[in-house]
C-alpha positions as a printed NumPy array, in Angstrom:
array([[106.956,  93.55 , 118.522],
       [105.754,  90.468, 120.619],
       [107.728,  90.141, 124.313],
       [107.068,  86.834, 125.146],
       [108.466,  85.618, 129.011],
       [109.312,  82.576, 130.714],
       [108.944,  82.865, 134.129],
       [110.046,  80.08 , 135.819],
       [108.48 ,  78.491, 138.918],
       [110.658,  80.337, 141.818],
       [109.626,  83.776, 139.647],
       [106.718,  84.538, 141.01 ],
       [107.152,  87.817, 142.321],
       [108.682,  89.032, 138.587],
       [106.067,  87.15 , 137.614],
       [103.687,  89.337, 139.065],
       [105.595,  92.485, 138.851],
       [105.653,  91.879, 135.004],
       [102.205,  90.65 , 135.124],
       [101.114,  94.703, 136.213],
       [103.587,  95.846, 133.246],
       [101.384,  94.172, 130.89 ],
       [ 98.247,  95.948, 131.624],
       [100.344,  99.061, 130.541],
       [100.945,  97.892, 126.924],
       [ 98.575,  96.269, 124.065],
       [ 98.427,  92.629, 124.013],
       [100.136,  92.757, 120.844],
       [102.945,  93.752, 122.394],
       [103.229,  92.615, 125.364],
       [102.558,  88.773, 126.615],
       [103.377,  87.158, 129.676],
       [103.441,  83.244, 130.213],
       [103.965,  81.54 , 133.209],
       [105.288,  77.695, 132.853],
       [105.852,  75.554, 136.247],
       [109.451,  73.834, 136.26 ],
       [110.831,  71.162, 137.862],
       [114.089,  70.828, 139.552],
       [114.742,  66.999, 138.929],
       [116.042,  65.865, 142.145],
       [119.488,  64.041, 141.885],
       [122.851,  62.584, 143.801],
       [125.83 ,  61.961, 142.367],
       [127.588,  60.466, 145.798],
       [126.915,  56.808, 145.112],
       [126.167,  56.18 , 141.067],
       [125.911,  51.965, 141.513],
       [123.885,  50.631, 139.302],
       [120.646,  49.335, 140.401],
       [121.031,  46.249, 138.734],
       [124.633,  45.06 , 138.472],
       [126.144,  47.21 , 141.572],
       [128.804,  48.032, 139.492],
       [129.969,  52.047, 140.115],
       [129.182,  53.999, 137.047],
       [131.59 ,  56.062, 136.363],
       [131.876,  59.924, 136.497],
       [132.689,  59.462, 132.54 ],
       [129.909,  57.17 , 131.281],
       [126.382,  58.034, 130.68 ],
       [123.565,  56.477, 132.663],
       [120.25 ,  56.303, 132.984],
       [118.141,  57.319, 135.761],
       [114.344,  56.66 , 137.067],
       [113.918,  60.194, 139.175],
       [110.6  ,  58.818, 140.642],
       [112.318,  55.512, 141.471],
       [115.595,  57.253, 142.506],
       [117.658,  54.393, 141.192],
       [120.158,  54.527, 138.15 ],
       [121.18 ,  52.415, 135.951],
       [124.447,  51.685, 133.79 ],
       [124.3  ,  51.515, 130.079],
       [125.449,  48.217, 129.424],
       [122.396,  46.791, 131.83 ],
       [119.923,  48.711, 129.55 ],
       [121.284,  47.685, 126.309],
       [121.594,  44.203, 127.239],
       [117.687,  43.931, 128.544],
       [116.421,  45.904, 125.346],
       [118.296,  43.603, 122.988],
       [117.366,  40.424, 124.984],
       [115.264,  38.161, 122.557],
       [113.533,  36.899, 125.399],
       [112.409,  40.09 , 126.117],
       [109.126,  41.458, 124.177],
       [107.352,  44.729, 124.192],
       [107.505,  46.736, 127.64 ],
       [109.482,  44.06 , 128.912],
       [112.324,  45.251, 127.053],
       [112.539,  48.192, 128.998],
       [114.7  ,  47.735, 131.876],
       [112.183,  50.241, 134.   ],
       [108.809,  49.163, 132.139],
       [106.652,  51.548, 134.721],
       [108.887,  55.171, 133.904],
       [110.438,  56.731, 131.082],
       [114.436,  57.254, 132.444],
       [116.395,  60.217, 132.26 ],
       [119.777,  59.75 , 129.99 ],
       [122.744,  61.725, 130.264],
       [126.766,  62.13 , 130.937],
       [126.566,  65.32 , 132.146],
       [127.129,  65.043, 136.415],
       [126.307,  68.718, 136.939],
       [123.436,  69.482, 138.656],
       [122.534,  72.536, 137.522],
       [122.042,  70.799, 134.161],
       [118.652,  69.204, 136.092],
       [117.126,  72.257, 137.528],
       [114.45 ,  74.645, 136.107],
       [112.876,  71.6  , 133.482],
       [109.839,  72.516, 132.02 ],
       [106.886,  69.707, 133.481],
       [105.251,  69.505, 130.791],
       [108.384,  67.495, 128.82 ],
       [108.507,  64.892, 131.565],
       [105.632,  63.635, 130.087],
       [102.81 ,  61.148, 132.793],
       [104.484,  57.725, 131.711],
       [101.35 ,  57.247, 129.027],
       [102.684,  53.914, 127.82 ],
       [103.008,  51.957, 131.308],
       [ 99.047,  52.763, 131.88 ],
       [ 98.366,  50.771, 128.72 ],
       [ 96.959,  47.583, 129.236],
       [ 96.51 ,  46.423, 125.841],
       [100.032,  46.382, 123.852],
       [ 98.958,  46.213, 120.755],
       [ 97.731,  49.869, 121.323],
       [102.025,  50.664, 121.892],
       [104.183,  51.541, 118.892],
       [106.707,  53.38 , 116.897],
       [107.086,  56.878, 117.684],
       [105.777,  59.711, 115.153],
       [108.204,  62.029, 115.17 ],
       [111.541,  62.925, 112.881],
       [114.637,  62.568, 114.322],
       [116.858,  66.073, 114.766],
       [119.577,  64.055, 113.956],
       [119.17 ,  62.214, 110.792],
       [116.039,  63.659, 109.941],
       [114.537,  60.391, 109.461],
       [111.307,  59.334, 110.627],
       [111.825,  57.014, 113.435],
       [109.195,  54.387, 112.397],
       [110.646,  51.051, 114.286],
       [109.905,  50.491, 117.688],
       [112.41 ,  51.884, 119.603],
       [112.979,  54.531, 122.197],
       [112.733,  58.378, 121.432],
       [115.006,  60.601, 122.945],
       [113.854,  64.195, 124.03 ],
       [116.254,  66.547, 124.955],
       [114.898,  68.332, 128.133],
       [117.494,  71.269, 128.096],
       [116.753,  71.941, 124.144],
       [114.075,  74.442, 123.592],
       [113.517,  76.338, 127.182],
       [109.77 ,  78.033, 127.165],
       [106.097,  77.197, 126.286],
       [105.117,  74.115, 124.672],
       [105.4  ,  74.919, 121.081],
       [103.836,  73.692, 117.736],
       [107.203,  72.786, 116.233],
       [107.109,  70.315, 119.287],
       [110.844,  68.929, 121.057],
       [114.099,  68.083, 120.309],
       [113.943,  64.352, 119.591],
       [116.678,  62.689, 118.678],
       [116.556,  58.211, 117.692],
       [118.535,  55.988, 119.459],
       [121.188,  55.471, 116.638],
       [121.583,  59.3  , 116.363],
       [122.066,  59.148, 120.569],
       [124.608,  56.395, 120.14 ],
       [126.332,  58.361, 117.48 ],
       [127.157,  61.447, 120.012],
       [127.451,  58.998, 122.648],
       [130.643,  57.548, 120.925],
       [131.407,  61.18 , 119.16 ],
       [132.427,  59.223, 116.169],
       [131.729,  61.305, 112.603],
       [128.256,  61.554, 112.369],
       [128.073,  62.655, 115.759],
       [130.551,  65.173, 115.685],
       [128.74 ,  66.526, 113.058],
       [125.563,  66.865, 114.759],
       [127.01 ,  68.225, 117.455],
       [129.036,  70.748, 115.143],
       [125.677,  72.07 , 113.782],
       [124.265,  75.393, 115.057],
       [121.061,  76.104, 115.623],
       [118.37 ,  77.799, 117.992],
       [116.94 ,  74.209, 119.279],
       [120.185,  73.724, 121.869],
       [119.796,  77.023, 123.664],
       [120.143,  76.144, 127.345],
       [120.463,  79.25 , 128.691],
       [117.549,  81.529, 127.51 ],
       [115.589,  80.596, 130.227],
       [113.66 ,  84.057, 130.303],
       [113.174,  84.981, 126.495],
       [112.152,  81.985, 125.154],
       [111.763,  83.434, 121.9  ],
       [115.513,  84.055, 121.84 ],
       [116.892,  82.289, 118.408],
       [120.499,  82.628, 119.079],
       [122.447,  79.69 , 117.491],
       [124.908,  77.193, 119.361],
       [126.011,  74.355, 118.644],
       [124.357,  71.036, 120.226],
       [126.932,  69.814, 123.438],
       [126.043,  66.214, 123.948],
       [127.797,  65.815, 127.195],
       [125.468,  68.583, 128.99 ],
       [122.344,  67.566, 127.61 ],
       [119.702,  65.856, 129.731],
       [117.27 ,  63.738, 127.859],
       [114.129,  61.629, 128.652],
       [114.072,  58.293, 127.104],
       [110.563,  57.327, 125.915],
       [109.24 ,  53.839, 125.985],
       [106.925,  53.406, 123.5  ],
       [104.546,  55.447, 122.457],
       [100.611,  55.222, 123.28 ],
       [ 98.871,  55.254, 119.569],
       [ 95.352,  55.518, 121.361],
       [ 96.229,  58.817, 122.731],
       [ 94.831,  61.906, 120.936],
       [ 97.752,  63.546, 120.48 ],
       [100.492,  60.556, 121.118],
       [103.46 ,  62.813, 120.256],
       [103.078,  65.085, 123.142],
       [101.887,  62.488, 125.478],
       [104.416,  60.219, 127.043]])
């Protein structure tokens, strides 16, 4: 049997408590990984919107540039994405940082993120566009491949633990919208169970307990674009 840990970043101590367990057992059975979090820093006092000033709402999703510190009402990102005028990075309202997206104004739902998932902001070092593209990855929504450029969603609370071959959660914007406005298809994918939406096994990351997938305490990172010159482009954003 294979005990696989997540320690977070504040563990260090049962880090290294566990750490002198392991010498006790085979390798096979015992193996201890530690992964450095993030607690994402955020205030919900004032929620204006960077660009319109209007006050988001404690009901509406937003988006939100952690490094920036500035957030940003859905209607303002929709309307820059789908301007015509707007081409390639430009129609990303933030075209240096891949936002956070959520509803969720709980802050516990930001702490303890594995680094890793928020990614280096690959695309916005790119100086040559033509090297930016669709994303290659399938949708856990639809199950479609999401081959038009548009932003990827990865859910940052899906999938606590090491990086893993199986990669993220990733979800396509229409699948997003879709739980956004809980119509049908939404519900549905938010009525599925499965082992992907397990927020709380933040110490047994191998723990495959089913739940179902609550939209409205899910933090995701929206992803640009992705950077097609990178050797592995799906796991670096």
């Amino acid at each position: 049997m294979n005990f696989s840990h997540l320690i977070a970043e504040l563990r260090t101590k049962e880090y290294e408590i566990l750490k002198k367990c392991e010498d006790i057992f085979k390798p096979d059975m015992c193996e201890l990984t530690l992964i450095e979090t993030f607690d994402i820093p955020i205030d919900f006092t004032l929620n204006n919107c960077i660009k319109c000033k209007r006050n988001i709402q404690e009901n509406e999703e937003m988006y939100y540039c952690y490094k920036c510190k500035e957030k940003y009402c859905t209607k303002c990102v929709i309307n820059n994405f789908n301007d015509p005028k707007n081409k390639g990075l430009k129609q990303f309202i933030d075209p240096k940082h891949n936002l956070l997206f959520f509803k969720t104004r709980n802050v516990e739902h930001f702490k303890n993120i594995e680094k890793f998932k928020l990614g280096n902001d690959s695309f916005a070092n790119c100086k040559d566009e033509t090297k930016l593209g669709n994303h290659s990855m399938l949708c856990n929504g639809c199950g479609q491949l999401n081959n038009y450029i548009k932003p990827r969603f990865l859910c940052l609370s899906c999938k606590p633990g090491i990086k893993q071959d199986d990669g993220f959660a990733d979800y396509c914007i229409d699948c997003i919208g879709h739980m956004s406005n809980n119509d049908k298809e939404g519900k549905r994918m938010q009525n599925e169970e499965s082992d992907l939406f397990n927020q709380e096994s933040r110490f047994f990351y191998e723990d495959k307990t089913k739940i179902k997938h609550d939209h409205s305490t899910h933090v995701y990172l929206m992803i640009a674009l992705e950077y097609k010159i990178s050797t592995n482009p799906y796991y670096d954003f």
